[in-house]
C-alpha positions, 0 to 999 in steps of 0.5 A: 754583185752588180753596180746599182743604185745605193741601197739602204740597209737596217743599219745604213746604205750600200754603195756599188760602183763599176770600174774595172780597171781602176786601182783603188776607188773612194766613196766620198761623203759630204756634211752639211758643211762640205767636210768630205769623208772618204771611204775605201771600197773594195773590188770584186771579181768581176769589176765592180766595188762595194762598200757599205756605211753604217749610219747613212741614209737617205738625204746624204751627198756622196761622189766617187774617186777613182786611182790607176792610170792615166792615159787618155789615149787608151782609154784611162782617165783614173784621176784622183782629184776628179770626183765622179758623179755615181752613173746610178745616182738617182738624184743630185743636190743641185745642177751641173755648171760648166768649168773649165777646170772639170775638164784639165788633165791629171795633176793640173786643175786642181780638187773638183769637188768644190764644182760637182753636184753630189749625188744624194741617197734616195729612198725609193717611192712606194710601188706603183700598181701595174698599169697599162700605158695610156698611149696607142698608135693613132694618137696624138703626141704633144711634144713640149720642153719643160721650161720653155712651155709654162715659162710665160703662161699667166695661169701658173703660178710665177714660183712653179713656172718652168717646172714638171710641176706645171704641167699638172696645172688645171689649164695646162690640162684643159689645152691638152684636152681640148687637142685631144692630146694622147701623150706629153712627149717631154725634152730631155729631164736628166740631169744636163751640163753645158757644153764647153763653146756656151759659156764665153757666149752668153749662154747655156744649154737649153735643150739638155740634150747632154747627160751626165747621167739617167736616173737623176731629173734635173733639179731645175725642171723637178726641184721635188725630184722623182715624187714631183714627176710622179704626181703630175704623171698622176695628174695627167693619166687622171686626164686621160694624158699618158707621158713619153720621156725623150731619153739621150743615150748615144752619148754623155756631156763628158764630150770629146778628149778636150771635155770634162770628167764627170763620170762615166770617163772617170770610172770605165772609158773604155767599157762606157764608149767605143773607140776606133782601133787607133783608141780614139773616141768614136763620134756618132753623134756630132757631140764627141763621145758615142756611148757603147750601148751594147756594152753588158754593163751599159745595156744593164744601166739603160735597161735599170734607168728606164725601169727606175722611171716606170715604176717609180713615176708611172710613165708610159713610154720612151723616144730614143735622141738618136736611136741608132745609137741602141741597135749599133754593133762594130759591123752597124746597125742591128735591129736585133741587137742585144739592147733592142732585145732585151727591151722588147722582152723585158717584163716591165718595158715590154708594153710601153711605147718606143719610139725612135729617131732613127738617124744619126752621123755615123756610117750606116746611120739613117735607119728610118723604117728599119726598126722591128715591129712594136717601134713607132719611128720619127718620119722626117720624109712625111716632114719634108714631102709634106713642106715641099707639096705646100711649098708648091714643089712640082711633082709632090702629088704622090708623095702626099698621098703616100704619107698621108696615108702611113708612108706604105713605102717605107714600113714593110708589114700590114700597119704603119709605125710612122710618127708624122710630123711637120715640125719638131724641137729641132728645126723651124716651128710650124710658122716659121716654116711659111714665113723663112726660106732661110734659118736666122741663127746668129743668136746662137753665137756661131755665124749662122752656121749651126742648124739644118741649111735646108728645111723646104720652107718658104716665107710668101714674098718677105723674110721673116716678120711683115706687117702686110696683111696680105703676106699675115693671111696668106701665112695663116692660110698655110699654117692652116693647111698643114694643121690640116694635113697633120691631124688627116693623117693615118697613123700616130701624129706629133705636134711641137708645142705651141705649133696650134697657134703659131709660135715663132722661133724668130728664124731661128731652126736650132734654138738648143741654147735659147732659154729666153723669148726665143725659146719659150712658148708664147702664151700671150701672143698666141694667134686665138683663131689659128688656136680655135682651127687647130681644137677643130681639127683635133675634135674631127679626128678624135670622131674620125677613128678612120684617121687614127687607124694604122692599118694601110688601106686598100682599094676596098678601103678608099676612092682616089678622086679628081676634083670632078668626082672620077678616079684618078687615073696613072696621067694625073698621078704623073702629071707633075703640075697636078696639085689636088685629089680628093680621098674618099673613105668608103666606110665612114664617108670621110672625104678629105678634098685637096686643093693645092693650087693658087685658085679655089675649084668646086669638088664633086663628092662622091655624095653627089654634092659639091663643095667649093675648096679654097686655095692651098687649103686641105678640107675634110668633109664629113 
């Protein structure tokens, strides 16, 4: 028998658990009092072991223990006096804390139970009629972090702030409509734990891009679990608003040698991640640990925890921190990997949207483009190309142009599968991006060195806050105009939460252990007019099926224009001072006029009108 979830039986709740290496593993169950009862389980042929209690159910608090040897350096970490967390727990009684003690060798930190979170049996939520999901390329992805996004916004009740439920409140819902928002792209709602450098700081892990496990929501984001996620996901298809999960799987919070065991390690290192030839553990991810995806067992339990989350709460689709991570074999990355396999094939995953950031540190890792067909991928060169034209890098004319229209270069086949973006959780927000050449990090405790060093922004002549209206509008007018960009750009498009109306970070392009003002969306401060620019621009495009198509277009399709109304010619693609075009949709009669440069110019349109565009400034024209 597999390892799966604990399932309830007539007579009480079975229990599996893999470990093949282990001697001897314990279900552990808790009372109401912490009293803890453990129970042998026993091991099957193929590594898995099993036990079933009479009289459990749903509601009772468990862990495992696990015996055999301990060797980290190959390996085995079997330590008796860890209790472990069940990889398919699917829920826990209260969130993880950071101790030191999780992390001290065999025989020197003492008991942990007393520091774990235990698992809980969960009766599974009534079916779910099938459905398809609510999200198609073309549309616009409202990326947003649980906490931080109703933290601070007045319409919500105080008690419920911070929660998924929140996000089903009716003027929660009435921003996203009226940005014509296709799908909520949730941060990371597993069950997270802090890393280890956070605490002597001051401070946690905001982001929770650090799991302990993948089936669990953290019950500070859901303290009504998986049925509070399945009725604001009702909510929001109710709107016509589909949900994306941002799902971490190239590593787990067990972290390096030197981090804590709390599950995976505990039960089957050297099956749960990959190690160099010497046994040391592979770091892919820059977090210490590189979880082995295509492990059967592993890929089974990424397979079994997306499911659990589509039929259990409905959710549309799925984005991938670190996507590489799927497709990597011992000879690198593979977009016909098992895993990557089974995904497009499986009967319930098969239709929902995927979607991958598809980099990460390890050899081979920048992968952008070379995911199959039927993947959506992050485009961080339509982020940087489109920053470094409005910068007024020279030379950047074609480029623009290029991804503006799907980024042909990089997708081979008929259609786009890039998800434009200019901003994201990671790095500066959108007015950060025209106010600071340079990332402010200090709060982060680690001397500004955290973070991306280079993020093409620019700060019009003052770092940071300014109280000089000339520096105030001429930001404005930037934010303005990659707004524009964004929402006149073909193919999917993602937009960070709080980016209409220019949120600030404060500088700060790495903001994962900022849960305060810095990290929370600023509801009160918001600039109203940049707000009501941002509705426009979302309402011409929901009336512009021309600019949520993903097909590449062709000569037959648009008309490249200079400012006078003639075709551009190979000089004036060239010439790297160039900084403005006009692309004309033959079709529908859009014409979108870019004007780059620091002076406003009339455009002839194909129309025989003429319009004034003003500088640095991308209109369209209906």
């Amino acid at each position: 028998m597999l390892p799966g979830p604990p399932l309830l039986t007539q007579t009480g709740t079975r229990f599996s658990i893999w470990s093949p290496d282990a001697e001897q593993l314990w279900l552990c169950l808790f009372d109401s009092l912490d009293q803890e009862r453990r129970v042998p389980m026993l091991r099957d042929a193929a590594g898995a072991w099993h036990v079933e209690v009479a009289g459990v159910g749903a509601g009772a608090r468990y862990g495992v223990r696990a015996d055999g040897p301990y060797d980290p350096g190959a390996g085995l970490w079997f330590d008796p006096d860890k209790l472990l967390l069940d990889p398919y727990a699917q829920a826990i009684d209260r969130a993880f804390a950071y101790d030191p003690a999780l992390a001290a060798p065999r025989g020197e930190g003492g008991d942990t139970a007393s520091l774990m979170p235990k698992g809980m049996v969960i009766a599974p939520l009534p079916g779910l009629a099938a459905a398809p999901d609510r999200f198609s390329p073309g549309g616009l992805i409202y990326e947003l972090h649980v906490r931080g996004f109703t933290m601070l916004h007045p319409d919500v009740p105080v008690a419920q702030r911070g929660t998924i439920a929140a996000l089903a409140h009716p003027s929660i819902i009435a921003h996203l409509q009226r940005l014509h928002v296709s799908a909520i792209e949730l941060m990371p709602i597993n069950v997270w734990i802090d890393e280890r450098h956070l605490g002597p700081l001051g401070l946690t892990n905001y982001w929770g891009y650090n799991p302990v496990n993948w089936f669990a929501i953290d019950p500070r984001l859901a303290p009504g679990g998986m049925a509070e996620l399945r009725a604001t996901v009702a909510a929001l298809h109710a709107a016509g608003i589909g949900v994306i999960l941002d799902m971490v799987y190239n590593h787990d919070g067990e972290s390096d040698a030197q981090g804590p065991t709390l599950s995976l390690r505990g039960l089957d290192a050297r099956g749960y991640f990959r190690h160099a030839a010497d046994g040391t553990l592979i770091n892919d991810t820059g977090t210490g640990n590189s979880v082995a995806c295509n492990a059967p067992v592993v890929r089974r339990m990424i397979v079994d925890s997306l499911r659990h989350f589509v039929t259990q709460a409905g959710i549309d689709g799925f984005r991938f921190d670190l996507g590489p991570a799927l497709g990597r074999r011992e000879d690198g990355f593979d977009p016909h990997a098992p895993l990557l396999e089974e995904l497009r094939a499986d009967p319930i995953l098969s239709d929902r949207v995927m979607i991958a950031e598809p980099w990460d540190i390890g050899p081979g890792g920048y992968q952008l483009g070379q995911f199959s067909n039927g993947w959506l991928e992050w485009n961080d060169r339509y982020r940087d190309d489109m920053r470094r034209f409005w910068r007024g890098d020279s030379g950047m004319l074609g480029a623009f142009a290029t991804r503006l229209t799907g980024s042909s270069d990089i997708f081979g086949g008929d259609t786009t599968r890039s998800v434009n973006f200019l901003a994201a959780h990671d790095g500066f927000t959108l007015a950060d991006t025209a106010a600071y050449a340079q990332r402010h990090n200090d709060a982060n405790g680690e001397q500004n060195r955290d973070g991306h060093g280079e993020n093409f922004s620019w700060n019009n002549g003052v770092e940071g806050v300014s109280d000089d209206l000339a520096v105030t509008d001429a930001r404005r007018r930037d934010v303005m105009a990659l707004l524009s960009t964004l929402f006149c750009s073909r193919g999917t498009i993602m937009l960070a939460a709080g980016d209409e109306f220019g949120r600030s970070q404060q500088g700060n392009n790495n903001a994962y252990a900022q849960d305060n003002a810095i990290g929370w969306v600023d509801w009160a401060g918001r600039d109203v007019a940049l707000e009501a620019y941002a509705f426009a621009l979302a309402a011409l495009r929901a009336r512009c099926a021309v600019l949520q198509g993903d097909r590449f277009l062709t000569d037959a399709d648009v008309a490249w224009l200079d400012e006078e109304g003639s075709p551009l010619h190979n000089g004036q693609w060239e010439d790297p001072a160039r900084r403005r075009l006009a692309l004309h949709f033959r079709a529908s009669g859009l014409t979108l006029c870019l004007n780059g440069a620091g002076e406003a110019c009339d455009f002839h349109l194909p129309d025989v009108r003429m319009v004034n565009v003003a500088a640095r400034t991308l209109l369209p024209i209906e």
